[in-house]
N, C-alpha and C positions, 0 to 999 in steps of 0.2 A: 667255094667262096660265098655264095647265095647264103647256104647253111650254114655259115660259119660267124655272118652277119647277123641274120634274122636269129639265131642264137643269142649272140652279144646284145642285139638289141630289145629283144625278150628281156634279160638280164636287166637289161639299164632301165626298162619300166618297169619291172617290178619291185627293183631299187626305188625307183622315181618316185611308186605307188607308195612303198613303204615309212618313204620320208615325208613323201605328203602326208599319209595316216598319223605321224607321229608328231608333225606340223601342227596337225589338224586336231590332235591331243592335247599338243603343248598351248595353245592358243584356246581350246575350251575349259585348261585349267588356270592361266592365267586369267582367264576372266571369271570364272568360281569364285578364282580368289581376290579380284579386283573388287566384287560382289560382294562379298565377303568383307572386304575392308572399307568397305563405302558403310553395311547396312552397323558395323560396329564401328566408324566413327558416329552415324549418326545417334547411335546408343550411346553413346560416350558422351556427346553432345549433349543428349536430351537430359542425361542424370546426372553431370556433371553441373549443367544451368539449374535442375530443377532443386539438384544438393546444396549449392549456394545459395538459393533464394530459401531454403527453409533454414538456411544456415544463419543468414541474413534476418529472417522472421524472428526466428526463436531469439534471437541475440537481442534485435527490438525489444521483445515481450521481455526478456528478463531487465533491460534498463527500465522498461515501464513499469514494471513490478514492483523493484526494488526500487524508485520515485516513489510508488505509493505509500510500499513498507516506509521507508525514512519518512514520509511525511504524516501518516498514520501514526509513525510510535513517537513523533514530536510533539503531534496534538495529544496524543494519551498523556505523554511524559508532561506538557505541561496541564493537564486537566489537574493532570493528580498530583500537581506541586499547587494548584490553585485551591485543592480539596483541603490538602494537609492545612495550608493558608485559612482555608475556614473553618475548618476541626479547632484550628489555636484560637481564631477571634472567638468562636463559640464557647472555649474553654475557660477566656477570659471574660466573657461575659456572664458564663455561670459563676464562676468565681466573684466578679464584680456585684452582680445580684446577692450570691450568698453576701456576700459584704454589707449590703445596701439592708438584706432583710434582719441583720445584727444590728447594724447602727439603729436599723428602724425602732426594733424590739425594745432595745437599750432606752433612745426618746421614749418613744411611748410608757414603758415602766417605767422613769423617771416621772414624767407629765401625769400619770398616775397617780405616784405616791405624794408631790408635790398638790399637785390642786385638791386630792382628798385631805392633805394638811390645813393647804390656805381655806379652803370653803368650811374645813372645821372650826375656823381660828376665827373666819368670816362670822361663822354661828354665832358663837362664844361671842362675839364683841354686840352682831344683832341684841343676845341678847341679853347682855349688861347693859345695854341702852335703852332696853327695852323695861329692865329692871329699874334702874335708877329713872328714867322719865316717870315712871310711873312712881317711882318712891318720891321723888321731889314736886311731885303733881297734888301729893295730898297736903289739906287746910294745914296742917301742921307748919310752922314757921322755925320751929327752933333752928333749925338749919341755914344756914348761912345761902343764900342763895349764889354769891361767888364761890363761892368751893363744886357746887352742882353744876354750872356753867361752866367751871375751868375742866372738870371730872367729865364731863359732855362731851364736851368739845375736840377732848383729845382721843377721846373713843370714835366720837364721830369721824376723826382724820386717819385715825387707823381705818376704819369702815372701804372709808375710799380708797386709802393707800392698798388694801389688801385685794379693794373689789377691783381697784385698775390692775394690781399685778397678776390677779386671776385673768384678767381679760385680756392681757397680754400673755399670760401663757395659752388661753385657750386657741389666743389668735397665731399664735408661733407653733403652736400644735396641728392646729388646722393648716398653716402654709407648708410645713414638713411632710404632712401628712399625702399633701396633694402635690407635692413635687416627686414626694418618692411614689404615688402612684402613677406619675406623668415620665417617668422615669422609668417605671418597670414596667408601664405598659408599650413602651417605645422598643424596650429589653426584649421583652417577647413578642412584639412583630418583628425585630432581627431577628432574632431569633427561629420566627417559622422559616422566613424568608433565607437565612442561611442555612438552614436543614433542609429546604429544598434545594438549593442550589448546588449542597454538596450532595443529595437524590440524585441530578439530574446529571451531574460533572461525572459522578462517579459510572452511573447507566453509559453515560455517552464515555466516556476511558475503557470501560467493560468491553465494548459495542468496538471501539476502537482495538484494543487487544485480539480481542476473539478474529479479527478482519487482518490484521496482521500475521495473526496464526493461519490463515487460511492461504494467505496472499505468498507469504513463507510457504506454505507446503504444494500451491500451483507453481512457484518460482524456482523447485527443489525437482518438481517431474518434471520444466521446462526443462531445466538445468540438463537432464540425464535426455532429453531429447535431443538436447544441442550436443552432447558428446557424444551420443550415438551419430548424429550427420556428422560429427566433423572429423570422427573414426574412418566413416563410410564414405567420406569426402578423398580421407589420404587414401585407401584401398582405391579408388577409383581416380586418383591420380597417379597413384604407383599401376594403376593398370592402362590407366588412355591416356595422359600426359604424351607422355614418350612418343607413343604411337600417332598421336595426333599431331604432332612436331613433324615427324618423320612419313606423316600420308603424301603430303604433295608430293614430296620426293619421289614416294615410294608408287604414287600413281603415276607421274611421269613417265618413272622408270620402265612401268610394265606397260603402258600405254606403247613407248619408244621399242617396247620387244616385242609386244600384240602384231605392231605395226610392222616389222622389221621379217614376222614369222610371216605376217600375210604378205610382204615385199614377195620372202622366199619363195612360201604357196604359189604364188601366181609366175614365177620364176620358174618353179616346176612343174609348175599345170602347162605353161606353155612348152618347156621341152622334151613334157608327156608325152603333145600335141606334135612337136614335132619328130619326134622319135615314130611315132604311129604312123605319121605320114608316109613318115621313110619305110617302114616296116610293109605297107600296103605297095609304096612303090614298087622296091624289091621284089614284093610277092606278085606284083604285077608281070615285072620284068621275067622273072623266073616261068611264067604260064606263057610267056611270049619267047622265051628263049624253046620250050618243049614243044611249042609249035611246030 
């Protein structure tokens, strides 16, 4: 009977032992893996905020980009409608000029060949007056001295009539003269002045363009940064989403079995304890029965 107990009961500890051993297993792989799913949620965590915010960055930078682009290639684009603007006034002001220095040339050879006439004609009259004052000067009387006076007189009124119209063309020569150089010298101060200005429009359009190409080729690498994160964004939601949804749960759950295992353990640590007891009893009793 003795032997047939302490048998059985041999048996049920080392049963006892076994399932504590296995307890004792199951409870340092649930928490491996409890470990485990703490130290990659917070991975999950960490590259999931840090993917967004550079998702969020890059997105920024390409609106602020293309801000500058659109507003860079509005100023180019009206630089160089302002340039063409003054290419035209320039074109018509060459034009106008050439105009100005035909008319001019025109007056002038006219006023040329005009006052080399009149001051010829001027001559010629000097000097028939000059001739006849001195022919009707001498002692000689047969001459009517009305015929000399009326023959004078009328040369003398040509004299004037030709020296005022000469003084009036010289004076209508000289006011054209000084207009149209009051006039082409105004010509070619626009003139500088709108050759620099389309210098300066077209530099600064230049400067503008070239800043856009550039602003375009940083907004083109932004571009391939933002779809690299936001590739790397879906891979790491198609990886942690789920799992991060389903952690509480899924800690609860093994926390409620961690607990449930160490319920057990201590469940069978105690009827280890009491099995042992018994065991010792027995073996007590058995050395007092052979007494």
């Amino acid at each position: 009977m003795v032997s047939t107990i302490r048998f059985a009961t041999g048996d049920k500890a080392d049963v006892f032992a076994k399932i504590k051993g296995l307890i004792v297993d199951m409870i340092e792989k649930l928490e491996s893996e409890s470990e485990k799913d703490a130290t990659q949620k917070a991975w999950c965590d960490k590259e999931l905020a840090e993917t967004n915010h550079k998702k969020d960055t890059k997105t920024a930078e390409i609106a602020k980009l293309s801000a500058k682009i659109d507003s860079d290639s509005a100023k180019s684009k009206q630089l160089n409608s302002q340039v063409a603007e003054l290419q035209a006034q320039l074109g018509e002001l060459t034009r106008s000029q050439a105009e100005m220095d035909k008319v001019r040339a025109e007056e002038k050879a006219l006023y040329g060949a005009n006052k080399a006439e009149m001051e010829q004609g001027l001559t010629g009259i000097k000097l028939a007056l000059k001739v006849l004052n001195e022919y009707y000067a001498k002692s000689d009387k047969s001459h009517g001295s009305g015929d000399s006076s009326g023959i004078i007189g009328l040369l003398e009124v040509c004299e004037s009539d030709f020296s005022k119209e000469l003084a009036e063309m010289n004076e209508t020569e000289e006011t054209s003269q000084a207009s149209y150089d009051g006039e082409s010298k105004q010509n070619e101060i626009a003139k500088v002045l709108k050759d620099q200005d389309v210098k300066y429009k077209t530099k600064d359009a230049a400067g503008l363009d070239k800043n856009v190409a550039e602003l375009t080729s940083d907004r083109a690498g932004t571009e391939e940064e933002l779809s690299a994160a936001t590739q790397y964004l879906a891979q790491l939601e198609g990886q942690c989403i789920a799992k991060a949804e389903s952690y509480g749960d899924k800690k609860a759950r093994r926390e409620a079995e961690i607990a449930g295992l160490k319920q057990a353990q201590e469940v069978l640590e105690n009827e280890l304890a009491f099995i042992q007891k018994g065991t010792r009893t027995l073996r007590g009793a058995h050395k007092h029965n052979r007494a």
